[in-house]
Structure formats: C-alpha cells, structure tokens
C-alpha positions, -999 to 999 in steps of 0.1 A, spaced: -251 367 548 -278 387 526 -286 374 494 -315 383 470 -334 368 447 -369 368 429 -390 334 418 -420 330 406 -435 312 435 -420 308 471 -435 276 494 -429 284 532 -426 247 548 -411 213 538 -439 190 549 -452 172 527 -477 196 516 -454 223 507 -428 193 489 -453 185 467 -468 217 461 -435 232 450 -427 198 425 -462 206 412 -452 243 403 -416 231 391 -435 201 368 -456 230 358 -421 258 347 -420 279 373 -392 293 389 -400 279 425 -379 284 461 -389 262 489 -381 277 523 -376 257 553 -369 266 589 -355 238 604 -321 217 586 -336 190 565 -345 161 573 -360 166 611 -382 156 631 -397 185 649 -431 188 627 -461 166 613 -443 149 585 -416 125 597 -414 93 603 -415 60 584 -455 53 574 -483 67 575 -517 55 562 -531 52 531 -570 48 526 -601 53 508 -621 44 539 -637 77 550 -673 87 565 -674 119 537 -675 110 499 -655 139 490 -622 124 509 -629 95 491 -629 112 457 -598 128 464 -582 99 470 -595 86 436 -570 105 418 -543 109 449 -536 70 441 -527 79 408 -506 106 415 -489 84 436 -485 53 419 -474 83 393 -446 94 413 -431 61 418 -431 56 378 -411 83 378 -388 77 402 -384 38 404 -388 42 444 -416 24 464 -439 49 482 -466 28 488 -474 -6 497 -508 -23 499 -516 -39 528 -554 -35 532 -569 -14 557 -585 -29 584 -615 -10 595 -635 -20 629 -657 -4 654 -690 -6 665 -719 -21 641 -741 3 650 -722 32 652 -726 64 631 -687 66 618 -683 28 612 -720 31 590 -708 60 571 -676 47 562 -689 12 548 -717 37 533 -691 58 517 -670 27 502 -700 12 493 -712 44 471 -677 45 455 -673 13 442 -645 9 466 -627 -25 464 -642 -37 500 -645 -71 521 -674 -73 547 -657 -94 572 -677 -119 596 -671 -136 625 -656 -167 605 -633 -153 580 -621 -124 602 -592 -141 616 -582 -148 579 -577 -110 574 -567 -101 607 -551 -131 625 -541 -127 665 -568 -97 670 -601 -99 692 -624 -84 678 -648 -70 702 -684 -82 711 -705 -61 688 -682 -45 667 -682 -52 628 -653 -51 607 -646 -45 569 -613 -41 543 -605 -18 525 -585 -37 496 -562 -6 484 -556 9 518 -518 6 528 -488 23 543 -471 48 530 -432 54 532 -431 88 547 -391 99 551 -384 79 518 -413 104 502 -402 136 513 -367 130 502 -381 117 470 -406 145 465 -378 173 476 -353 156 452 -375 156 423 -381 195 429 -345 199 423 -338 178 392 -363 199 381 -346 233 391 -365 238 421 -343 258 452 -343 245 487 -331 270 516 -337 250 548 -325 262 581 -343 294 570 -371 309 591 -394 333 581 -392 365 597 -411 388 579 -436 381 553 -446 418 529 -479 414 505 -484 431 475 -480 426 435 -448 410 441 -451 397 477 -413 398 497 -405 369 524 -374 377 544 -356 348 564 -323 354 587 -304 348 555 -321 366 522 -346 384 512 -369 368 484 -396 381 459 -425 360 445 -452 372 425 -467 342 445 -466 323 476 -478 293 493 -480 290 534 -478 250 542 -457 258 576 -478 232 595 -480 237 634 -466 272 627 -489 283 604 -504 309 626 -471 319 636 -462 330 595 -499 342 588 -497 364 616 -467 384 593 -496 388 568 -523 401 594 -548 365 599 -550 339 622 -569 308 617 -584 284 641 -560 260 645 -553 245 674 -517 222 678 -512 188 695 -486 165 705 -491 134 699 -472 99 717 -460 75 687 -459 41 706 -445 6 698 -455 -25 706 -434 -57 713 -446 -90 695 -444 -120 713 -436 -143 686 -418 -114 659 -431 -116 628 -468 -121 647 -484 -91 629 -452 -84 601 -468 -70 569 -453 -97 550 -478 -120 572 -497 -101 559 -509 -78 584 -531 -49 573 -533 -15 585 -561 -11 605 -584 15 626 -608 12 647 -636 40 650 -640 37 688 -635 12 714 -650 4 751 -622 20 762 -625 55 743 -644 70 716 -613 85 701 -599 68 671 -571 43 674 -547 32 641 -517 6 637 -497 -4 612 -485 -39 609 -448 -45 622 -421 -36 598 -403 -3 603 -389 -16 639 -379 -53 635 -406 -69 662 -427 -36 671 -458 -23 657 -470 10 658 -503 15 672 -514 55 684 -542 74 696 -555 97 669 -556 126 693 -535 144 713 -530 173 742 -526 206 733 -489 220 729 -468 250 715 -448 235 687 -416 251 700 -419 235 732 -435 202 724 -413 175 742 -420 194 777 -460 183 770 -453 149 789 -491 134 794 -490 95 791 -530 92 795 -532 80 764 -506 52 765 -526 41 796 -557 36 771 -532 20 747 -522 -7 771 -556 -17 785 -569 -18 753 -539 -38 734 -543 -62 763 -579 -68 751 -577 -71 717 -541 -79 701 -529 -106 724 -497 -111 707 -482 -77 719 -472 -70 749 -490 -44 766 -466 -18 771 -449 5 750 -412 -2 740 -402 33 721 -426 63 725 -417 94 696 -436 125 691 -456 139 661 -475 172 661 -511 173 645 -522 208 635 -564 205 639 -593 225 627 -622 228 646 -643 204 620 -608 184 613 -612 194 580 -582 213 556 -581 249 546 -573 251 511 -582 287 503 -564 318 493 -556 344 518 -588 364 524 -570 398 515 -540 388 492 -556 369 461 -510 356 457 -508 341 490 -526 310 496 -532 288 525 -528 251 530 -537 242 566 -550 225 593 -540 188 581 -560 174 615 -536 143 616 -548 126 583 -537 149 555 -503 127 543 -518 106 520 -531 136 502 -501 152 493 -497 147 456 -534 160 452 -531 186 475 -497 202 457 -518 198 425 -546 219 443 -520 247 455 -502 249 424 -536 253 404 -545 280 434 -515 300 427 -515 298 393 -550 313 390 -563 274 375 -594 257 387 -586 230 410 -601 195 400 -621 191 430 -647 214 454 -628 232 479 -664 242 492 -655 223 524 -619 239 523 -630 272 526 -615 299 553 -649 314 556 -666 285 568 -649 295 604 -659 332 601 -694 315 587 -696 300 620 -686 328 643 -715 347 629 -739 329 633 -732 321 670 -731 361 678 
C-alpha cells in the first residue's frame, strides 16, 4: 500500500525520546507523524520495561539542572493525565569515600541545594535495611530520586500525542530518508513530507543517519536485566520502603551497578550492571556473555544478604553510548531541519519530558532552555582533530 502525506514535523523512533518530542510539537500545533519500525509496544530497543531511575544525583551540575525542570515536566504530565509516572523512593547512592565519582556527586547535590541525607554507619540501616555496606565506602540519599514507570509512560506519552492529533505509523521502517526545504522520509508503506524532522531511532540511529550521509560515534550494547529472589518477599519491597540505589564502584568492578527495590516481579528485585558488550541491534539476543551476572552474584552475596545470589529472570535492554556517555542534541551538521537526538548512554529515560522540549524548540528554530554546549556533534569531530 502507498499512501502520502505532508506534516509539519516527522519523529523517526518511539522511545521515549521521540514520544515526547512529538507530544511537545503536537502541545506546541503542529501537524506531527511519529514513525516507528517495530509494532508498538516491543521490546527490542532502549525503552521498555517497567522502571527506570529517576535522580538528581549526578557528578556534572548541568544533569543536575536539567533535572530541575525534568521533575516538573513530569509531575506536569501526570496532572494531566491522572496516571502515576513517578514514585519517590529515594536514591540510594554508595561507593567509595574517597573516590572521585562518589565526591563529585555529593559535590554536585551539595551545590544544588539538593534535598540530601549524609548517611553514617548508625542510621544507614534505617535508609537501607538488609544491605552491607562495604568497609570504606560512604553513602548518601538523594530525597527525590525514585522509579519511574516506563511502559505505563510511553503508552501515556504516545496517547497524549494522539488526543492531541498527533499520527502514529508503527511497524514502519525507514527506508530512505531525502533532505531538502521539505525533507521526504519513505517507509515500506508511504511516503511522507516534513518541512522538519527529528531522528530519535536509538540503537539504529546510525543506521537512519546513514540515509542522510553522517555517522556518529555510537557504539551499541546489550545489556542482561537480572532479578533477584528475596528470601523473606517483601525484604527490599518499595513499600518497606526500599530506595533505589547505585553504587559508583565496588571491590568487585569499577563499573556502576543500580537496583531498584522489589515491586514490578512480586519477590524479585532488579539489580544490573550499567554496562554492557557490544552488539548489532538486529541481532542482540545471539550476544550471550554472562560475565557480568557472574560479578552480580559475587557481589549480591556480599552485600544484600537477603537475595539469593543468582538470577531468577534475565531480559535484555540495549544502551546506545557515546564515547564521553554524554547525549547529542544538535542539528544535523548539513541540514539546519533535521535534528539529532542520540547517544542516551543508558541514563537518558528520566530526561525525556525535557529532552522533547529541547527537540521541539530545535526544530522549531526556538532557543532551548538549557546549554547544549556539551550536546554538541562537533565535540567528536573536536576530538578527532586534535588527535591527528
């Protein structure tokens, strides 16, 4: 079937990126289609799943400032709506005193006026009961951190877009992407024609810029989703309460590890590396490596007696990194209509009402109401340079 039609802006990808950006441009009266190329809802990219985390508790201020206004947005949403996005739990942040990341992060709070608890040896076990925390490590809350409801978002977000006229095509991948005045996106089933578009396609963001001659680099990894069995259920439950929590590195690895308290799976909690092996996003569930989980175990063992120490369900999730883990946020470096959101690095869900905000004001030709400076493409090509 062919079918045509023109919009004012097309978003390609229904992450949660591209959802809110194309509820931003529908808020803001524009005619707006938001493709997608796999049959909504699914589970193949970056966005699924029940939570994700939600935190001020970050080493640069300028995350933390985003997140300023990305609360409001979102306590914004659910105004609108009636449906709970968020829920405050705390977020549990621990890792070495002396270390640079867990410094910067109380630094950061600290700076911010960021509603924060220093924790000590005695009232730790107040905040986080049945958790060892380990001989010179420190540990702090941050009071508004939480979880996040990530399915119940997107469709929440998506179905927002279309009380407000917004068009979703999912099941529609883009095969050919033409720049110009009026820039035309062709998918198996239509062609389309934007005076705009926006490129949130997550681990195949490459894959759609190469249509428009650039590739960034981004680099795509799978990562293991594990669950834990409590003991006792109801050990770690949030409505213990048990807070989110991080920990900036451990004796076992230097790599970040996160949980959540137990809630989505009645008696598991999900705890994950924040890293992952490198994969094509097509292929994911053939990249099998279980080194992680191995970490997992030994260090669950250690530290969160309650569980037991191995993994009861295991799911996938794709993170799409930048080599400094920080978004793009930029227009297209030839094509001042196309822009770019990219590159999320595993920790870009909680930003999605500000980030749609960002990409609608890109489009539209408004200033955003924070410094992409750290955002921008050329920072790579900045880089690449300088090394020659």
């Amino acid at each position: 079937m062919s079918t045509r039609a023109e919009f004012d802006c097309i978003v390609i990808g229904a992450g949660v990126q591209g959802s809110f950006t194309a509820y931003q441009l529908a808020k803001s009266g524009k005619t707006t289609l938001l493709l997608e190329q796999f049959v909504l809802p699914h589970t193949r990219g970056s966005s699924h799943g029940q939570t994700r985390i939600i935190r001020k508790a970050y080493e640069q201020n300028f995350y933390c400032h985003m997140m300023e206004e990305c609360y409001q947005l979102w306590a914004q949403l659910e105004k609108e709506t009636g449906v709970e996005l968020y829920r405050q739990t705390g977020h549990l942040v621990m890792g070495p005193e002396d270390s640079q990341s867990y410094q910067m992060i109380k630094s950061t709070l600290q700076r911010n006026k960021a509603p924060m608890v220093l924790l000590t040896k005695e009232n730790f076990s107040q905040y986080a009961p049945h958790v060892n925390l380990s001989e010179g490590d420190a540990a702090l809350l941050d009071v508004d951190g939480g979880l996040l409801y990530a399915d119940r978002t997107l469709k929440t977000v998506q179905g927002q877009f279309v009380k407000l006229g917004g068009v979703i095509r999912d099941n529609e991948p883009v095969t050919d992407i033409k720049p110009g005045p009026v820039v035309t996106v062709s998918t198996p089933s239509g062609v389309y024609r934007a005076k705009g578009v926006v490129i949130t396609a997550g681990p195949w963001a490459n894959r759609v810029l190469a249509h428009t001659g650039l590739q960034l680099p981004l680099k795509v990894v799978k990562l293991n989703v594990c669950y834990w069995k409590e003991k006792v259920p109801g050990t770690y439950h949030l409505k213990n309460p048990f807070p989110c929590f991080s920990l900036t590195e451990c004796q076992e690895t230097k790599v970040l590890i996160y949980g959540f308290p137990s809630n989505e799976y009645p008696g598991l909690m999900k705890i994950c590396f924040h890293a992952g092996k490198d994969t094509d996003p097509d292929q994911r569930d053939l990249q099998m490596d279980r080194s992680d989980i191995d970490i997992l175990k030994t260090y669950i063992a250690r530290c969160f007696p309650g569980l037991v120490p191995e993994p009861v369900v295991v799911e996938s999730c794709m993170y799409t990194m930048t080599p400094d883990a920080h978004f793009v946020l930029d227009y297209h470096p030839d094509h001042g209509n196309i822009v770019i959101g990219a590159g999320f690095s595993g920790h870009g869900f909680k930003f999605g009402p500000i980030i749609g905000k960002i990409l609608r004001d890109l489009i539209l030709g408004e200033i955003p109401s924070h410094d992409l400076s750290h955002f921008k493409i050329r920072r790579f090509q900045e880089k690449t340079t300088s090394a020659l």
